[in-house]
C-alpha positions in Angstrom: 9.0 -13.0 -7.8 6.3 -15.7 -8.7 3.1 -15.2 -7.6 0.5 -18.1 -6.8 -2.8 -19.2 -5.8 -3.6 -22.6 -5.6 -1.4 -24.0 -2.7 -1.9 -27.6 -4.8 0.1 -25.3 -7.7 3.2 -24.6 -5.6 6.5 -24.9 -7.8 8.8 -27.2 -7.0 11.5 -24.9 -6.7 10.3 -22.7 -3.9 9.8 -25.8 -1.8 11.2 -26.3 0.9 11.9 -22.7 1.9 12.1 -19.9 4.5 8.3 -18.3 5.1 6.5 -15.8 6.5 3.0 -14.9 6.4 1.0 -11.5 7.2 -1.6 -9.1 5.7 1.4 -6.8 4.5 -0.7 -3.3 4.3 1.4 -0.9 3.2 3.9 -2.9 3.1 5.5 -0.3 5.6 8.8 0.0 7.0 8.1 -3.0 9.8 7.0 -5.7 7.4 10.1 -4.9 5.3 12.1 -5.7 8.0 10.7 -9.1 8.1 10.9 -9.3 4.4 14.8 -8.7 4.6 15.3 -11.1 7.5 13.1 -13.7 5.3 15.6 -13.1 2.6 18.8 -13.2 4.5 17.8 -16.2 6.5 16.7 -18.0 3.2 20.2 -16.9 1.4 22.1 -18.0 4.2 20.3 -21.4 4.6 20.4 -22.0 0.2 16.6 -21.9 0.0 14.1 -19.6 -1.3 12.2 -17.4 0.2 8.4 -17.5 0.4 5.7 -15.0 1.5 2.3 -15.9 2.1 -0.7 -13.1 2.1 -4.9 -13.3 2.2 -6.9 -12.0 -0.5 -9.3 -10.5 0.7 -8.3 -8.9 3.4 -9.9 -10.6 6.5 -11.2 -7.4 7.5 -13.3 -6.9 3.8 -14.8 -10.8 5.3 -15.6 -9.8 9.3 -15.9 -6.2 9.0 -16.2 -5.3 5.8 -17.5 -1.4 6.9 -14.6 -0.5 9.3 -11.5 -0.7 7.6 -9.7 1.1 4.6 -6.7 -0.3 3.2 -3.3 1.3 2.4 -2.8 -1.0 0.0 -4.9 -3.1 -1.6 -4.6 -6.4 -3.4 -2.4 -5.4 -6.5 -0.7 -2.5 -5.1 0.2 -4.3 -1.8 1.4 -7.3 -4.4 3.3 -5.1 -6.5 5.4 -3.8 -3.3 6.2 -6.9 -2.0 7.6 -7.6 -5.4 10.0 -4.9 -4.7 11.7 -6.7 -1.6 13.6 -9.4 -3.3 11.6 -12.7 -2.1 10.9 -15.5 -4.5 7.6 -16.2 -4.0 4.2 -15.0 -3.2 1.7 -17.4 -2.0 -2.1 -15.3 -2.1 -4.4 -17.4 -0.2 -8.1 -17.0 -0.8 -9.4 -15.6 2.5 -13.0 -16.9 2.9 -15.1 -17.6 5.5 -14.4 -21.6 5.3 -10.9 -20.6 5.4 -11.2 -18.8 8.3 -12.9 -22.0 10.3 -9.0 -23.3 10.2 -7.7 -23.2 13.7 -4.0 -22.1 13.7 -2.7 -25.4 14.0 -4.7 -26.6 11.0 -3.5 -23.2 9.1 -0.1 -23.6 10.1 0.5 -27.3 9.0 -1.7 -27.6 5.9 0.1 -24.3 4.5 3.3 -24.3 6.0 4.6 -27.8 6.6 2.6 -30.0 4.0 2.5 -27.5 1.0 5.4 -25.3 1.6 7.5 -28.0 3.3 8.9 -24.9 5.3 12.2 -25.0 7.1 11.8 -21.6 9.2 8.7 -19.1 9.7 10.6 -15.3 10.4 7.8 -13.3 11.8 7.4 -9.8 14.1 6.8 -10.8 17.7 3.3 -9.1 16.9 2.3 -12.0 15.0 -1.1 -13.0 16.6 -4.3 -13.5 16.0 -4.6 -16.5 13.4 -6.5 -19.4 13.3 -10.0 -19.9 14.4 -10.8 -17.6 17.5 -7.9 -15.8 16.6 -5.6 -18.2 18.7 -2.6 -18.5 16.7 0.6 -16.1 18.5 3.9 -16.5 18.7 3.8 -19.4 21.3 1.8 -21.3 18.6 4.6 -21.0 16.3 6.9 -22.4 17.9 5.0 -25.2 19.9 4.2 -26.3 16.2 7.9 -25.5 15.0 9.4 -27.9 17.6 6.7 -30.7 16.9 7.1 -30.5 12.8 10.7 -30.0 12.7 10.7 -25.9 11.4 12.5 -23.0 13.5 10.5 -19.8 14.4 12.3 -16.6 13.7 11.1 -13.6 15.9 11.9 -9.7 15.3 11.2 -7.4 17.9 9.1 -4.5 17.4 10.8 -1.8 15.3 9.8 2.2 15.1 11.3 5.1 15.5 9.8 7.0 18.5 6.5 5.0 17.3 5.9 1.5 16.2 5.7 0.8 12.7 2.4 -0.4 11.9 -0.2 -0.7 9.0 -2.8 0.9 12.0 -0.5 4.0 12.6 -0.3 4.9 8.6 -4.2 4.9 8.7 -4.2 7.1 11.4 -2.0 9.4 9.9 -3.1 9.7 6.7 -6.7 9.7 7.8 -5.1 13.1 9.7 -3.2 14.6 6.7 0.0 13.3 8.1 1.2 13.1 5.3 5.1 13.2 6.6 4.2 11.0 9.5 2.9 8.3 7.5 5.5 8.1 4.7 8.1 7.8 7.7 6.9 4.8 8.8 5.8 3.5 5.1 9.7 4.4 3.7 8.2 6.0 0.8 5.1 8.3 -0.6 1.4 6.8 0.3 0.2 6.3 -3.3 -3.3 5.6 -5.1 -3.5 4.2 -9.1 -6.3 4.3 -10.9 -7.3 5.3 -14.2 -8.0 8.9 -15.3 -12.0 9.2 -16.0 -13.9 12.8 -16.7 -15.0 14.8 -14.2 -16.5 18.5 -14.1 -14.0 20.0 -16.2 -13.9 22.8 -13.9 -10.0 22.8 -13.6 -9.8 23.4 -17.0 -12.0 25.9 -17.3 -10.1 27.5 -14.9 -6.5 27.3 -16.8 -5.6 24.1 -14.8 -6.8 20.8 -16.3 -6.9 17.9 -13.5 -6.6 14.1 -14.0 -9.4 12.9 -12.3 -8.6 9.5 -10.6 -11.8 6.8 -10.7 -13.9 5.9 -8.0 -12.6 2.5 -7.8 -9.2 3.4 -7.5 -6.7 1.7 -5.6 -5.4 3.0 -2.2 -6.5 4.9 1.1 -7.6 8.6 0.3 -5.9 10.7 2.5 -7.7 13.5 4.5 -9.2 16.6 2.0 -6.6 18.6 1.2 -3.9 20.2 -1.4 -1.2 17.8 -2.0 2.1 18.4 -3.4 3.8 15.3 -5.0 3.7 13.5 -8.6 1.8 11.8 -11.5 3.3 8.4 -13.3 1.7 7.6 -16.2 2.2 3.9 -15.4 2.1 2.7 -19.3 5.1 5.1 -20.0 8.7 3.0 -19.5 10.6 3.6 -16.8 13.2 6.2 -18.7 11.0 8.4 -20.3 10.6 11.9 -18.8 6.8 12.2 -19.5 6.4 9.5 -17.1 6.7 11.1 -13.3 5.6 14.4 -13.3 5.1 17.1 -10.4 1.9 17.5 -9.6 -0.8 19.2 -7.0 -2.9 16.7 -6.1 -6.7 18.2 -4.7 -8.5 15.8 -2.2 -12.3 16.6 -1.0 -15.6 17.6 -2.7 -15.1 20.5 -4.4 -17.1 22.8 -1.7 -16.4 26.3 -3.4 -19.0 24.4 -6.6 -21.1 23.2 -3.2 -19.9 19.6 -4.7 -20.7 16.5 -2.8 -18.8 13.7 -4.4 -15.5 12.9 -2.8 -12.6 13.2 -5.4 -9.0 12.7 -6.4 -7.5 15.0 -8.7 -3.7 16.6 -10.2 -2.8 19.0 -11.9 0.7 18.5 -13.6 2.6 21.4 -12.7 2.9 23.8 -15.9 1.4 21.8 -18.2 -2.0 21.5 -20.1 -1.2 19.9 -23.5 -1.8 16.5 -21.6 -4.9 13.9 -22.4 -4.7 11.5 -19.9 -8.5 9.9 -20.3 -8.3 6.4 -19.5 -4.5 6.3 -18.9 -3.8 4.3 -15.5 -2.0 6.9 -13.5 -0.4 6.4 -10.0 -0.1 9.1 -7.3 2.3 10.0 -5.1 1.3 12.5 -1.6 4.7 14.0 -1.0 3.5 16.9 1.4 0.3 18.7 2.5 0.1 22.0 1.7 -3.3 22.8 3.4 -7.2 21.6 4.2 -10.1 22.0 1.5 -11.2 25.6 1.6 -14.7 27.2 0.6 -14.0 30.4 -1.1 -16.7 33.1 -1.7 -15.3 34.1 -5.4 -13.5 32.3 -8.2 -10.8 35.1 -7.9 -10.2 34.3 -4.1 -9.9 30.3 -5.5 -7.6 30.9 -8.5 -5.2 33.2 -6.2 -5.1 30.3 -4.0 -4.3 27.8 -6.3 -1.3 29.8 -8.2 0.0 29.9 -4.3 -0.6 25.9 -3.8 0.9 25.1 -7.5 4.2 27.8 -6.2 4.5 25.7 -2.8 4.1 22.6 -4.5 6.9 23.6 -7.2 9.2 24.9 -4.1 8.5 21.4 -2.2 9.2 19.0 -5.0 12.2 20.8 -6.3 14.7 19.1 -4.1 12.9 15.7 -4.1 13.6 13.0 -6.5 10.4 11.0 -7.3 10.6 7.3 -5.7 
């Protein structure tokens, strides 16, 4: 896939093509099926296939204080790398940008840089241009007057509709299940491993400690089972994804404050992982963030969370 940002910088070899555009969070289950129709359409007409996304988020510009993303920037651009289109077009979402009504959006990105062919898009495609304006019936108003066909998938879920809105919601919940239904996979953070308390190892179980700055929503507080890639390490090597209980919350047995991401790789504390980039993967919640009145009362109820956690990834292979 070839990523780009400067529209004036499109290759001549992914124009014309087959598009679609979208914020992509998660890049769950929903926008895949897009992606795939994108693909198909594009192999089936001999052209390539082109994906167009915002950086920022449009959200992080209008309301920057009421949204967290699944996904953000690299990770979201690293999974639609994974989907098999050609191209990814990352516009620079800014305020100026946003004065574009859809119209002007459509034909200055579409038609005149992209020389598009067909826009495949999920009949919830709304809200773009100026005003938020642009739907469906845009589309295709502007397909028939500038000579490109408007592709339209239903709505797609199973017993709910896939959507970047419903992962939030779960996650937010500790639906951890829920949400990697509808995402097709594990939600995941990456970051890189800083210092913290050094209370887990003190206690015979040494954490990675992800940064504040990491990448990805943080789920609700809570034990997680799931698993540790050490993102550096190639793809074949068996120190690279590791199982792992994964501790969300503020540490409230140490009456700790700061919100945190931490695992513990199952069995083993021979690791230094300081400044490695790690991902994360929540597989399943075991159960909330507890206060407990003694140390003993916590370490018996972490040997029980790493057992669960062992029990729970033994039948799973890491994604």
């Amino acid at each position: 896939m070839h990523r780009w940002t400067d529209p004036a910088a499109t290759p001549a070899g992914l124009r014309p093509c087959v598009a679609t555009f979208g914020n992509f969070d998660g890049v769950h289950l929903g926008h895949r099926a897009v992606l795939a129709r994108l693909v198909a359409e594009a192999t089936e007409r001999g052209l390539p296939s082109v994906a167009v996304t915002f950086d920022p988020h449009p959200a992080a510009i209008f309301h920057p204080d009421t949204l967290e993303l699944i996904s953000p920037g690299r990770l979201r651009d690293e999974l639609l790398g994974t989907t098999g289109i050609d191209g990814l077009l990352v516009l620079d979402f800014t305020e100026e940008f946003a004065q574009q009504t859809a119209e002007e959006f459509i034909v200055h990105t579409f038609v005149e840089t992209l020389g598009v062919r067909a826009i495949v898009v999920g009949e919830d495609a709304r809200g773009f241009g100026r005003g938020y304006t642009g739907d469906v019936g845009t589309l295709s108003a502007l397909g028939a007057a500038h000579g490109f066909d408007v592709i339209v998938l239903e709505d797609l879920g199973n017993g709910e509709r896939w959507s970047s809105s419903a992962v939030r919601r779960h996650l937010a919940a500790g639906e951890i299940a829920e949400a990697s239904a509808i995402l097709g996979r594990p939600h995941r953070m990456t970051g890189t491993v800083v210092h913290g308390a050094h209370r887990g190892r003190e206690l015979g179980y040494p954490t990675a400690n992800l940064s504040p700055d990491s990448l990805g929503l943080v789920p609700a507080d809570g034990v997680y089972a799931g698993w540790l890639t050490r993102v550096a390490k190639a793809g074949d090597d068996p120190e690279r994804t590791l199982p792992a209980a994964i501790s969300v919350g503020t540490n409230p047995t140490f009456d700790g404050t700061l919100r945190t991401v931490e695992a513990y790789v199952l069995d083993r504390t021979d690791l230094d992982l300081y400044d490695e980039e790690v991902t994360v993967e929540f597989v399943h919640r075991i159960r909330p963030t507890l206060r407990f009145d003694t140390i003993e009362e916590l370490l018996e109820a972490m040997a029980g969370d790493i057992e669960t956690c062992r029990q729970v990834l033994a039948s799973i292979v890491p994604s």
